[in-house]
C-alpha positions, 0 to 999 in steps of 0.5 A: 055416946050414941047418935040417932041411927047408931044401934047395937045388937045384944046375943045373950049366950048365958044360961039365964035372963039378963036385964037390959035397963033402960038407964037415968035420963033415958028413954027405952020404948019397946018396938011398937008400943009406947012401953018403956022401961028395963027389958028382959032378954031370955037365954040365947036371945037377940036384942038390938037397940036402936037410937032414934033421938037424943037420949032416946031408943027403941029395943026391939027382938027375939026373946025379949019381954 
């Protein structure tokens, strides 16, 4: 369990795209839109998720669409 404030960085060091999902009963936005939804961290991308509310978090990063 995350708390607002809580954040974790994500380095994708595979040779391929991972899908970050945003998870049931969960709020995922997109760092500066109000986007929300599974994210997709290209190879050698960084991600941080960050928690803002209960149940509720914003990713944000290099090389994530």
């Amino acid at each position: 369990t995350l708390s607002a404030g809580d954040a974790i960085t994500i380095f994708n060091s595979s040779t391929s795209d991972i899908v970050i999902t945003e998870g049931t009963s969960v709020t995922m936005y997109l760092a500066g839109s109000s986007t929300t939804g599974d994210r997709t961290l290209a190879q050698k991308g960084v991600a941080t998720v960050l928690c803002v509310g209960t149940d509720t978090f914003t990713i944000l990063g290099g090389g994530l669409s």
